[in-house]
PALUMMI-583740 format. One line per 4 residues: number of its first residue (from 1); their letters; for each residue x, y, z of N, C-alpha, C, O. Coordinates in Angstrom, 2 decimals. Each point is the difference from the previous one (the first is absolute). Layout:
<sites>
NUM) a) X,Y,Z,X,Y,Z,X,Y,Z,X,Y,Z; ...
</sites>
This chain:
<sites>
1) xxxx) 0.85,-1.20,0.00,-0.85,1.20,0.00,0.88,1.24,0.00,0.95,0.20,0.76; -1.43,0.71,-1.81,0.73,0.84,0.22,0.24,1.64,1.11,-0.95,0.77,0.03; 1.63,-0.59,0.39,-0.26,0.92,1.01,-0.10,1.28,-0.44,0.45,0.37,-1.08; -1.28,0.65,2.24,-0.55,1.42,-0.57,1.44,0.64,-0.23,-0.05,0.54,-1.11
5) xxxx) 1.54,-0.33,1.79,1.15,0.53,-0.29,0.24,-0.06,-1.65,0.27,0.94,-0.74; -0.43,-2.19,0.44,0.78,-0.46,-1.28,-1.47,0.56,-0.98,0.30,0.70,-0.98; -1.05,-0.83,1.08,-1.17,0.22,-0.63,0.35,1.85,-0.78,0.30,0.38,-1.13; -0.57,0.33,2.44,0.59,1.05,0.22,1.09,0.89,-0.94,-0.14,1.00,-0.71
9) xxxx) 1.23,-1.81,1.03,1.18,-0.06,-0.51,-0.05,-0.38,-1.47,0.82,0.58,-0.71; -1.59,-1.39,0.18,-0.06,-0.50,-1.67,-0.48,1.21,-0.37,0.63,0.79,-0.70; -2.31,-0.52,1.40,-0.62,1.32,-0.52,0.89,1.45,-0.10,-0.28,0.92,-0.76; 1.32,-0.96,1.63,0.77,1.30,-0.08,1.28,-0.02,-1.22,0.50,1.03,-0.46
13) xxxx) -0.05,-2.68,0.01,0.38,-0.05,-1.43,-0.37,0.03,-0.96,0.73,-0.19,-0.98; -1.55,0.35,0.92,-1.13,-0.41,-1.22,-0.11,1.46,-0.15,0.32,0.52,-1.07; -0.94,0.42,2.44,-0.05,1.34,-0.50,1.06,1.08,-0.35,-0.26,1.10,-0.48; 1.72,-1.65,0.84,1.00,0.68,-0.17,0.54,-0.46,-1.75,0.61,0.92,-0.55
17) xxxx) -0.73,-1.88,-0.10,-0.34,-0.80,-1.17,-0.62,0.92,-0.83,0.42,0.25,-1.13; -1.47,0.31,1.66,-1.49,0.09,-0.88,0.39,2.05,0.18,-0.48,0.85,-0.75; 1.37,-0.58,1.89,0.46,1.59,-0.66,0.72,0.12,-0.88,0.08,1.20,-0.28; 0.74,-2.01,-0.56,0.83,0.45,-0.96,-0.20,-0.42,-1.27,0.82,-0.09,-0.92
21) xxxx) -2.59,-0.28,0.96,-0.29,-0.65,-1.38,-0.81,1.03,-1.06,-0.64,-0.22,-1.03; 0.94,1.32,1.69,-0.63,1.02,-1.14,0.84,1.06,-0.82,-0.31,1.02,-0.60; 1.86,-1.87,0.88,0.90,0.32,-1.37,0.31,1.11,0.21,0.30,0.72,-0.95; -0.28,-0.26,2.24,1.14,1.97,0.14,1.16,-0.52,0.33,0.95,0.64,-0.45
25) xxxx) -0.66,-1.59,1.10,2.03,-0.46,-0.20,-0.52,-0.68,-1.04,-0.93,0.79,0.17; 0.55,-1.55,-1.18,0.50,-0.53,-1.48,0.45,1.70,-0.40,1.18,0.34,0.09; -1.76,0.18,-0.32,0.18,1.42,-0.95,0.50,1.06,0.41,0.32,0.85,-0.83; -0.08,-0.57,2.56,1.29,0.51,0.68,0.93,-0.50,-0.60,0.64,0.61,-0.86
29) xxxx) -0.39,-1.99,1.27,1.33,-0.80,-0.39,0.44,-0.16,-1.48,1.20,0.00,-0.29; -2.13,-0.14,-0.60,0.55,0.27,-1.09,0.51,1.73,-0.43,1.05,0.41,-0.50; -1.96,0.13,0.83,0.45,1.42,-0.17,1.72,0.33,0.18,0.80,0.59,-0.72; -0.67,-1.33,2.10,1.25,0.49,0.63,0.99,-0.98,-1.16,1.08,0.44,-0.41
33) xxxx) -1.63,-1.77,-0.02,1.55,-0.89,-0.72,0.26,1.04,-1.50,0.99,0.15,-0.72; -2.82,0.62,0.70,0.19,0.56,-1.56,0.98,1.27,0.05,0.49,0.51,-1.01; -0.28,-0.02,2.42,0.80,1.49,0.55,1.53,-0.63,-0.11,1.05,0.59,-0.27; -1.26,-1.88,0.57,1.46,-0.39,0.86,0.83,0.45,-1.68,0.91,0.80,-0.23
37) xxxx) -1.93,-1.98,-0.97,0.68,-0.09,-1.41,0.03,1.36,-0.36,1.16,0.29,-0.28; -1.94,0.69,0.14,0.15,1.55,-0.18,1.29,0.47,0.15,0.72,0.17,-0.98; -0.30,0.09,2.33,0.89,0.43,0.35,1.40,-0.97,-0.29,1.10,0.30,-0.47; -1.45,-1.13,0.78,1.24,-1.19,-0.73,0.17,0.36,-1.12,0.92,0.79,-0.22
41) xxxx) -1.77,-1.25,-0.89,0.43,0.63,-1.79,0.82,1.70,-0.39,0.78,0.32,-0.89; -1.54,0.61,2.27,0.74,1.37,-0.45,0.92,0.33,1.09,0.45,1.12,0.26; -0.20,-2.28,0.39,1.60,-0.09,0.78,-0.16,1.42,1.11,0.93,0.78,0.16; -1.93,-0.67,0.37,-0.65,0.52,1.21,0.05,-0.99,1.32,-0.99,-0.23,0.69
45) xxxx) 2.40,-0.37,-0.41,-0.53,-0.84,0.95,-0.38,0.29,1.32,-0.24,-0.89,0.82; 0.16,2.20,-0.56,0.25,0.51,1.31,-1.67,0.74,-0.20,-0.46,0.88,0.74; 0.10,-1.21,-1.36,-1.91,-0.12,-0.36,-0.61,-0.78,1.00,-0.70,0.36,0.95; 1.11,-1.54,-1.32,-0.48,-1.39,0.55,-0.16,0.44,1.83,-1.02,-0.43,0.53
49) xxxx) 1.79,1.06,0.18,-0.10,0.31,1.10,-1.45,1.49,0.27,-0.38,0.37,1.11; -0.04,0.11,-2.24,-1.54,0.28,0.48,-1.38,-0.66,0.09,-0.98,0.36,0.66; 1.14,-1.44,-1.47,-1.02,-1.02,-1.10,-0.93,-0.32,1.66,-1.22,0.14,0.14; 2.24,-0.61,1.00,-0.33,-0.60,1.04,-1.60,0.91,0.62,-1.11,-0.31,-0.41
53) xxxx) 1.34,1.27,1.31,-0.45,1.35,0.27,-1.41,0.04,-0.91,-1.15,-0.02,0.44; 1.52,0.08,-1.66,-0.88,0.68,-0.38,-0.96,-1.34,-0.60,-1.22,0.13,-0.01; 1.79,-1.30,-0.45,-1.46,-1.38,0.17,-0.40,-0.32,1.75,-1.02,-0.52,0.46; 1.49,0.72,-0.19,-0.55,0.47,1.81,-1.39,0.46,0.00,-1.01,-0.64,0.27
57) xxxx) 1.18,2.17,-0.70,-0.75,0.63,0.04,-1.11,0.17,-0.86,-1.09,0.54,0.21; 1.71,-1.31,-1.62,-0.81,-0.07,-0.80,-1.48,-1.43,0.67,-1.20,0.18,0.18; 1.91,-1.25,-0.02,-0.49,-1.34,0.64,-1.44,0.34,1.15,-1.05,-0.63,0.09; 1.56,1.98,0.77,-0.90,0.42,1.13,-1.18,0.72,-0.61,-1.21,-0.22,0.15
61) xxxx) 1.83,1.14,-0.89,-1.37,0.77,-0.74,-0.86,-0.95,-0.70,-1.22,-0.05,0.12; 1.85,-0.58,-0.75,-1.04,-1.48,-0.46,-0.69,-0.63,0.68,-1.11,-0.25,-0.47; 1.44,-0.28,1.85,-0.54,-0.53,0.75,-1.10,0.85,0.52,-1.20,-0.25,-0.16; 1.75,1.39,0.89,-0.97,0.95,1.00,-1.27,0.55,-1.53,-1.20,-0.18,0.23
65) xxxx) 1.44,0.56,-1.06,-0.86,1.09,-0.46,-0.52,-1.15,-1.21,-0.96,0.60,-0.49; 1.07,-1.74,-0.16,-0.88,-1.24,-1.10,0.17,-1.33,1.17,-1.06,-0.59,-0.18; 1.47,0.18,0.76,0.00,-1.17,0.41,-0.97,-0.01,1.24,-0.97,-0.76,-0.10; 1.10,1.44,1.18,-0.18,-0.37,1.42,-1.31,0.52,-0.19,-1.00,-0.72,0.11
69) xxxx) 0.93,2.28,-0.48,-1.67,0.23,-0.48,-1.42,-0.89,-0.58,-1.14,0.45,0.05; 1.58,-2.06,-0.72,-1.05,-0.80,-0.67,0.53,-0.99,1.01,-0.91,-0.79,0.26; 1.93,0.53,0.36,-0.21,-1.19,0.73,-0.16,-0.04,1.90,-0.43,-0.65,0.94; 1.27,2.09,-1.39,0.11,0.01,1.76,1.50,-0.52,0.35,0.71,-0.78,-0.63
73) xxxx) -0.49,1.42,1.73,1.45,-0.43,1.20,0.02,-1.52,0.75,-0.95,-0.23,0.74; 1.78,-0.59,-0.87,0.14,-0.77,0.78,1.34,0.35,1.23,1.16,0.24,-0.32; -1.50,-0.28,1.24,0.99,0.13,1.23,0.61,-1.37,0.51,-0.83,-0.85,0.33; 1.42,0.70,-0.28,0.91,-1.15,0.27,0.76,0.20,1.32,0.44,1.04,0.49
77) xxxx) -0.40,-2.57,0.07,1.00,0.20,1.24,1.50,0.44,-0.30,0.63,-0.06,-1.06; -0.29,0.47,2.20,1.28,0.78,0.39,0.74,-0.67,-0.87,0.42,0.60,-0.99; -0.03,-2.25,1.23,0.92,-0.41,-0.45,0.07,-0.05,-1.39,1.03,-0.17,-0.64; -2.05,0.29,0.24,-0.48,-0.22,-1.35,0.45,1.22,-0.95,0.31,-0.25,-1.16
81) xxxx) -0.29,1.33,1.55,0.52,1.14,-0.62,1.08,0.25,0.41,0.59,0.60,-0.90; 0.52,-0.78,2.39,1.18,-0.45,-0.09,0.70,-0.60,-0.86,1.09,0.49,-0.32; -1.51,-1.62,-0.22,0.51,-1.10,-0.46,-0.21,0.84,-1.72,0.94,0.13,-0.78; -2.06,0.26,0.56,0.24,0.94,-1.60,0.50,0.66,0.02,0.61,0.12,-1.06
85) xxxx) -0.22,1.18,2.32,1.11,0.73,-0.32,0.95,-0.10,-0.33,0.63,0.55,-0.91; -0.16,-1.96,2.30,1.54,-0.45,-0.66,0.33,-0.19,-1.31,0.90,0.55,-0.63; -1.97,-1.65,0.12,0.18,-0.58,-1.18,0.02,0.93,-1.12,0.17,-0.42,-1.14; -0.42,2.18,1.48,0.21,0.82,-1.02,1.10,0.42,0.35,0.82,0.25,-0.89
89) xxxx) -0.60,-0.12,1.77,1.77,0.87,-0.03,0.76,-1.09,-0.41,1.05,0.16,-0.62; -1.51,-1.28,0.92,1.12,-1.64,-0.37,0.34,0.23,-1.56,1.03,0.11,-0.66; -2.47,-0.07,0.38,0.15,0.38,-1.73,0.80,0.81,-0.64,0.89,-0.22,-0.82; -1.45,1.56,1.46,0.66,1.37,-0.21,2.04,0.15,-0.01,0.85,0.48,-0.75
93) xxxx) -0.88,-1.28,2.15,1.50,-0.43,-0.41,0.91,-0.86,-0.38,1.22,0.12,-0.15; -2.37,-1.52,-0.07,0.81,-0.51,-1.03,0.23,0.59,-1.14,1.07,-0.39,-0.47; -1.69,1.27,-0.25,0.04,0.75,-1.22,0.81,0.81,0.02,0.58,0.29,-1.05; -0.31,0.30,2.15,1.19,1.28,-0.48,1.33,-1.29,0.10,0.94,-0.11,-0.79
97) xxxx) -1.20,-0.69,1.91,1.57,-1.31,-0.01,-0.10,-0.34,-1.26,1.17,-0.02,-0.39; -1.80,-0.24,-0.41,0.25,-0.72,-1.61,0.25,0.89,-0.63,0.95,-0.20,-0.76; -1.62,1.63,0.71,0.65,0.72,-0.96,1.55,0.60,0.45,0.70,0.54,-0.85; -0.42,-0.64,1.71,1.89,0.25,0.93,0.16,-0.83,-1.27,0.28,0.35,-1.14
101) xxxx) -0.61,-1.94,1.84,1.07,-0.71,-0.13,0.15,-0.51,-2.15,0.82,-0.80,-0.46; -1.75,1.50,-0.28,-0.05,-0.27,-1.08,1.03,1.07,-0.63,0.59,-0.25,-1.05; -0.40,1.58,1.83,0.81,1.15,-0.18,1.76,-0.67,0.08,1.06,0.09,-0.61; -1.62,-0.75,1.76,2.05,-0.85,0.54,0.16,-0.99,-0.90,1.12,-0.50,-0.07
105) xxxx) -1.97,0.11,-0.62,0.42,-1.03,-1.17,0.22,0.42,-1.01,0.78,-0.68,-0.67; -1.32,2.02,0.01,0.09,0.46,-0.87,1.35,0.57,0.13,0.60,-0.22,-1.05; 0.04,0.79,1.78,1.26,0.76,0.39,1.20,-0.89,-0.21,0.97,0.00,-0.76; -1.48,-0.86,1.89,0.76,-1.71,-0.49,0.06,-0.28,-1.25,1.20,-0.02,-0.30
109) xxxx) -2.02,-0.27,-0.85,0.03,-0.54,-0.61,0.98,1.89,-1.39,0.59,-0.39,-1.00; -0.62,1.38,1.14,0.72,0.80,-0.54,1.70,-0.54,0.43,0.93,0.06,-0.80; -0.81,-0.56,2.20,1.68,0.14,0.42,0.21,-1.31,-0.17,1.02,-0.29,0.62; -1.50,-0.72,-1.19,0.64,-1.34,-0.17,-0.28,-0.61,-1.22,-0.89,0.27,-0.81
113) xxxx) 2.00,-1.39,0.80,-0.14,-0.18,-1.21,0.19,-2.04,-0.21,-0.42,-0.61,0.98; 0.80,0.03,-1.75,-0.38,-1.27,-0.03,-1.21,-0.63,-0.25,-0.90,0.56,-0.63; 0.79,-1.76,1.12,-1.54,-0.54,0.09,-1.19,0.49,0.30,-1.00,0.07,-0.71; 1.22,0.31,1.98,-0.93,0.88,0.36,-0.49,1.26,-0.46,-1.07,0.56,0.21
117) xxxx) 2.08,-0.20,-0.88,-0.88,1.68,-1.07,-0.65,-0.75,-0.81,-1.11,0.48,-0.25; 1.34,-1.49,-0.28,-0.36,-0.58,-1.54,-1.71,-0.08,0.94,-1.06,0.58,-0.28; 1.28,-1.23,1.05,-1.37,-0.97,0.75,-1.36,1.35,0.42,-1.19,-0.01,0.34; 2.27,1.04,-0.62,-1.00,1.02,1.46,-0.48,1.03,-1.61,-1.13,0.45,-0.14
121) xxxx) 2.25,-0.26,-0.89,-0.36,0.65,-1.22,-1.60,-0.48,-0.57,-0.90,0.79,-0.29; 0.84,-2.36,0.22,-0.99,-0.47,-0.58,-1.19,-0.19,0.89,-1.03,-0.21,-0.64; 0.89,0.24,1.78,-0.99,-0.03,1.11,-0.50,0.82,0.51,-1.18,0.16,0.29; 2.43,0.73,-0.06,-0.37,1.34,1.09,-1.45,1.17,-0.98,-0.46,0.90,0.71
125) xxxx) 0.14,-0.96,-1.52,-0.75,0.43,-0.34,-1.96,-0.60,0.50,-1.11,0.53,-0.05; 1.64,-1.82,0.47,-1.49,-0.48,0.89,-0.07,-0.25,1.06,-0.62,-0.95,0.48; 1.37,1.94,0.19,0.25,-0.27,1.57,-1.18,0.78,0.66,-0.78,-0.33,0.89; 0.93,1.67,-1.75,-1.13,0.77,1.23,-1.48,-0.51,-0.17,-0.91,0.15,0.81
129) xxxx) 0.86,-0.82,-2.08,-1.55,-0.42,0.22,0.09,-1.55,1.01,-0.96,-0.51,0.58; 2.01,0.13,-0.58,-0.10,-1.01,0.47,0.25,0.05,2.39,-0.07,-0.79,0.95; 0.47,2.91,-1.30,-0.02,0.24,1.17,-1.21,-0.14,0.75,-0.14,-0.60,1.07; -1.19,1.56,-2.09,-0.61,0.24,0.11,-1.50,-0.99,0.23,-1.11,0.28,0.47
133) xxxx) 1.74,-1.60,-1.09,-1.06,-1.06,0.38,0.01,-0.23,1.01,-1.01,-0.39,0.59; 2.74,0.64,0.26,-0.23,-0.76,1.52,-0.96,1.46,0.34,-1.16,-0.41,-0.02; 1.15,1.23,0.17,-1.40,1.02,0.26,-1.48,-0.66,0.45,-0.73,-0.25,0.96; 0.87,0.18,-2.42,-1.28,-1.00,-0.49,-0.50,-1.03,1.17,-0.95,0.08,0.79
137) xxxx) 1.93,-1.06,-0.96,0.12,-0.80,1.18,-0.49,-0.11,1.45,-0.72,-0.77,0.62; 1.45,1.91,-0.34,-0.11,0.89,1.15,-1.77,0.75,-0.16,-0.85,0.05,0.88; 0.83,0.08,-1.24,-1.45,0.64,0.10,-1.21,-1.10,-0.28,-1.18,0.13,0.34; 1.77,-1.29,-1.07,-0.95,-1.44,-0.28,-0.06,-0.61,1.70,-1.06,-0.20,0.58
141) xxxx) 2.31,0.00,-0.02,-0.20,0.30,1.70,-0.61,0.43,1.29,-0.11,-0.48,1.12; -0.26,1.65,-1.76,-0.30,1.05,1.05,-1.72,-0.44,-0.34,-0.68,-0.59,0.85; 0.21,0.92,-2.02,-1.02,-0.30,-0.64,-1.14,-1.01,0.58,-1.08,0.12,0.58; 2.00,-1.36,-1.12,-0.17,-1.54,-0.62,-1.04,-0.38,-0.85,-0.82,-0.92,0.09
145) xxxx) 1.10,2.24,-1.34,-0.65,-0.59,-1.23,0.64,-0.32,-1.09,0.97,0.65,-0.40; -1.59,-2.03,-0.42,0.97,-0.03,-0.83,0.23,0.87,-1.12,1.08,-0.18,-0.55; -1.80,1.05,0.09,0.38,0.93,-0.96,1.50,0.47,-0.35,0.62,0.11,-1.06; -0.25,0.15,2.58,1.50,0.55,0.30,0.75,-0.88,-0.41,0.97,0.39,-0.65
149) xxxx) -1.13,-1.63,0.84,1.02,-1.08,-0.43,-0.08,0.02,-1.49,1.05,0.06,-0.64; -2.49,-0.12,-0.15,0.47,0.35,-1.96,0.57,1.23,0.04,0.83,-0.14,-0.90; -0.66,1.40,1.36,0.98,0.96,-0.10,1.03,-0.21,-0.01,0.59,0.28,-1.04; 0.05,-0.76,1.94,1.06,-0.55,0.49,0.50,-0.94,-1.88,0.88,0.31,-0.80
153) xxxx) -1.99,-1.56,0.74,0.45,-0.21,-0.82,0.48,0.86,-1.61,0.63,-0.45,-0.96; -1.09,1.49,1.11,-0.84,1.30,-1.62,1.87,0.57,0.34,0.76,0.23,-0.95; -0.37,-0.10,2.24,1.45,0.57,0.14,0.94,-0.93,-0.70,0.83,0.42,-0.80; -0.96,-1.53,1.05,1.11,-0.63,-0.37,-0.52,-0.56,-1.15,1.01,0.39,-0.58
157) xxxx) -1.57,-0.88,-0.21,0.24,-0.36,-1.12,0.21,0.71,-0.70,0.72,-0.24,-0.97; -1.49,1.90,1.30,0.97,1.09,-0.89,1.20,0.07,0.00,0.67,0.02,-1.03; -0.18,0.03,2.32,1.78,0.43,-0.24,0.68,-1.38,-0.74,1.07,0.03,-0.60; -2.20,-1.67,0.80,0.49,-0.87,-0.62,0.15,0.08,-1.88,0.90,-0.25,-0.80
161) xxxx) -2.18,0.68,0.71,0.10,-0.26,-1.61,0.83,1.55,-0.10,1.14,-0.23,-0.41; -1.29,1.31,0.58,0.52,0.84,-0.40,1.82,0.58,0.12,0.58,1.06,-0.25; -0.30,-2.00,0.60,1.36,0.29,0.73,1.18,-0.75,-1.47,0.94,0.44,-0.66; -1.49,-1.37,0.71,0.83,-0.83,-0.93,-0.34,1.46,-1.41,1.01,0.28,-0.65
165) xxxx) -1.89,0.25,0.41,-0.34,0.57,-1.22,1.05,1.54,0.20,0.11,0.87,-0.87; 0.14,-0.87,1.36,0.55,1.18,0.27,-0.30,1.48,0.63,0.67,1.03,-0.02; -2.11,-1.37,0.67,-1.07,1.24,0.25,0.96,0.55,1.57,0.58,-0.75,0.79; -0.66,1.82,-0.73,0.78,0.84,0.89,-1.28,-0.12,1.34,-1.18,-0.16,-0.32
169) xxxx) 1.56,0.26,1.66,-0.88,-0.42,1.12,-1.31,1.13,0.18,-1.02,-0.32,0.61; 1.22,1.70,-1.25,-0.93,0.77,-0.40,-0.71,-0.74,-0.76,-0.47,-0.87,0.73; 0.20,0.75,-1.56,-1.21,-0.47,-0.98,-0.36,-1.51,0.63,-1.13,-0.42,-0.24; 1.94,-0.36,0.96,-0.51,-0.83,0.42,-0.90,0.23,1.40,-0.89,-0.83,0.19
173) xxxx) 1.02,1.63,0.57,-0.60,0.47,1.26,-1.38,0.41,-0.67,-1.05,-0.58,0.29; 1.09,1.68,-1.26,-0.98,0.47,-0.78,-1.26,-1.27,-0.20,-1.16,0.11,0.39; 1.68,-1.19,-1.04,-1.19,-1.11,-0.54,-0.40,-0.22,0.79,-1.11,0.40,0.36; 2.01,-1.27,0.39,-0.88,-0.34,1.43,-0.75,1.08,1.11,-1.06,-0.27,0.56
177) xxxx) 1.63,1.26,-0.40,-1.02,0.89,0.48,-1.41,0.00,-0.23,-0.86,-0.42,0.77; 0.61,1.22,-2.54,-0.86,0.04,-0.53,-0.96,-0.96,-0.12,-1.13,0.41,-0.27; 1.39,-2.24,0.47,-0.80,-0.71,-0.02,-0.17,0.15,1.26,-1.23,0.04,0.10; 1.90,0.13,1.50,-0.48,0.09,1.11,-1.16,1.19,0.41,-0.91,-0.10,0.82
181) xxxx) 1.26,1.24,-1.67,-1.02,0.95,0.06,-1.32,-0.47,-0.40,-1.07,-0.06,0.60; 1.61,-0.39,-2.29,-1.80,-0.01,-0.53,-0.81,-1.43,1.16,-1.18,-0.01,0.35; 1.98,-0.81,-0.07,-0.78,-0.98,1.42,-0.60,1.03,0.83,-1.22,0.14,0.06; 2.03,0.57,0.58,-0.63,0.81,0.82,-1.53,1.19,-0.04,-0.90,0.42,0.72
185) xxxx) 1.37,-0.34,-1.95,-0.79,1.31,-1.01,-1.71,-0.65,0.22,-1.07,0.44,0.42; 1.66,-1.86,-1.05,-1.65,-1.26,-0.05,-0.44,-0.09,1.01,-1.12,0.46,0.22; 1.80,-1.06,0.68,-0.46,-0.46,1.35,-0.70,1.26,1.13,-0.86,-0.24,0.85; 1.56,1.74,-1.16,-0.42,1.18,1.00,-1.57,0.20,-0.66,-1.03,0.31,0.60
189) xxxx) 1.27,-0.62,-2.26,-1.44,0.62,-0.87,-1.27,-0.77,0.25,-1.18,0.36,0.02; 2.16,-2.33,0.28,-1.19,-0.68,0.21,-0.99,0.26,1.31,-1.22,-0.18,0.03; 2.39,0.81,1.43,-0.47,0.60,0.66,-0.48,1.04,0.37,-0.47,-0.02,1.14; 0.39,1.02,-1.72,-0.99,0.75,-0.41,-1.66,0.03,-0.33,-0.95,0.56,0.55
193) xxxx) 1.09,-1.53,-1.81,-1.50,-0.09,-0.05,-0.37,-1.31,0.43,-1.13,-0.38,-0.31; 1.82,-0.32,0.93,-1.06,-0.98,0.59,-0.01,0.83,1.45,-0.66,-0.75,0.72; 1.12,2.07,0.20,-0.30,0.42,1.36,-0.31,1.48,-0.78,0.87,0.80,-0.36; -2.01,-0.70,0.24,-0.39,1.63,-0.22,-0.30,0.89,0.78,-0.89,-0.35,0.78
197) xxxx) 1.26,1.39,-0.64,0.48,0.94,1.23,-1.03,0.17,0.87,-1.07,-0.41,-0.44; 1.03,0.88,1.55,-0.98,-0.36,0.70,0.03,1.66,0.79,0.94,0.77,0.22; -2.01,-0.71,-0.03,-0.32,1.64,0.74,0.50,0.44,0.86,-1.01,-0.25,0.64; 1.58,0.67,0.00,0.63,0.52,1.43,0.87,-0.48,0.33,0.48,0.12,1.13
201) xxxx) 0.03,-0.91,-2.17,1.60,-0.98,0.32,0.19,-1.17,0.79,-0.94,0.27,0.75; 1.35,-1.27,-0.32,0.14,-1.09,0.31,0.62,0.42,1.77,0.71,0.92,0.40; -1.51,-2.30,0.44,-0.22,0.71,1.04,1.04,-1.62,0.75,-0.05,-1.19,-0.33; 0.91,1.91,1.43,1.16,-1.07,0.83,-0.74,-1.26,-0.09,-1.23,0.03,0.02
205) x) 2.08,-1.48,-0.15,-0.88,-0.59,0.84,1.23,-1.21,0.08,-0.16,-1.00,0.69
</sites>
């Protein structure tokens, strides 16, 4: 038999599940991989350090002023929004650690020479998408939907097929973005008109 704790406890996954299924991180998150390739292609890399900030803020206005208005607030226990905070700053800095450490390879791979230039010449061009899946990852985690995990996959088979072709990690960030956006684009639109706005805005619960 099952007990009221665990009962409880399913119902509070299920509803933490069921907040991120109306596609404002699909289309935050793509936004930001489509900023990351932006600034990557016009060699702005010191861009990439606003992108953060401002899908933040973009993500909240979405939520507070189209989302929470047709469905309403769910409040969650303490630990429960503990545990998402972390898992956003976890995120937040694994991302700036991958983009360091893709910078120290790149530097590396200018001051050396042998095997390893040959290896890093022909690869290093699908690294950052392939940074950027562990992201993905990371947010398929925090989540636990699988959507995040075909992202994840949309990263790497880009930098896979496109790497051998010669495509520079700009235009490859770019594809995969853009298919992560238009997911997002569908999924916020599908939510939309299946929750039509509701009068006086969506009330705690």
């Amino acid at each position: 038999m099952t007990s009221r704790p665990t009962t409880l406890g399913e119902m509070e996954r299920q509803s933490y599940r069921s907040r991120w299924k109306d596609g404002t991180l699909d289309l935050t998150g793509g936004l930001g991989v489509l900023g990351v390739g932006g600034t990557w292609s016009l060699d702005i890399y010191w861009g990439i350090g606003f992108l953060v900030p401002i899908l933040i803020a973009l993500w909240f206005v979405l939520r507070s002023k189209l989302v929470e208005p047709r469905i309403g607030r769910v409040r969650f226990r303490r630990e429960r929004r503990e545990a998402e905070k972390s898992g956003i700053q976890g995120s937040v800095l694994v991302g700036v650690g991958l983009l360091v450490a893709l910078l120290v390879v790149q530097l590396f791979q200018v001051r050396s020479g042998g095997g390893l230039q040959s290896w890093a010449d022909e690869w290093i061009a699908g690294l950052p998408c392939a940074l950027l899946a562990l992201m993905a990852l990371t947010a398929a985690a925090l989540t636990g939907l699988f959507r995040f995990l075909v992202y994840v996959g949309v990263l790497l088979v880009t930098a896979t097929v496109a790497t051998p072709l010669g495509m520079e990690p700009g235009p490859q960030i770019l594809i995969a973005g853009g298919l992560i956006t238009l997911s997002g684009l569908f999924l916020f639109a599908r939510f939309l008109s299946d929750h039509p706005a509701q009068m006086g805005g969506g009330e705690a619960r």
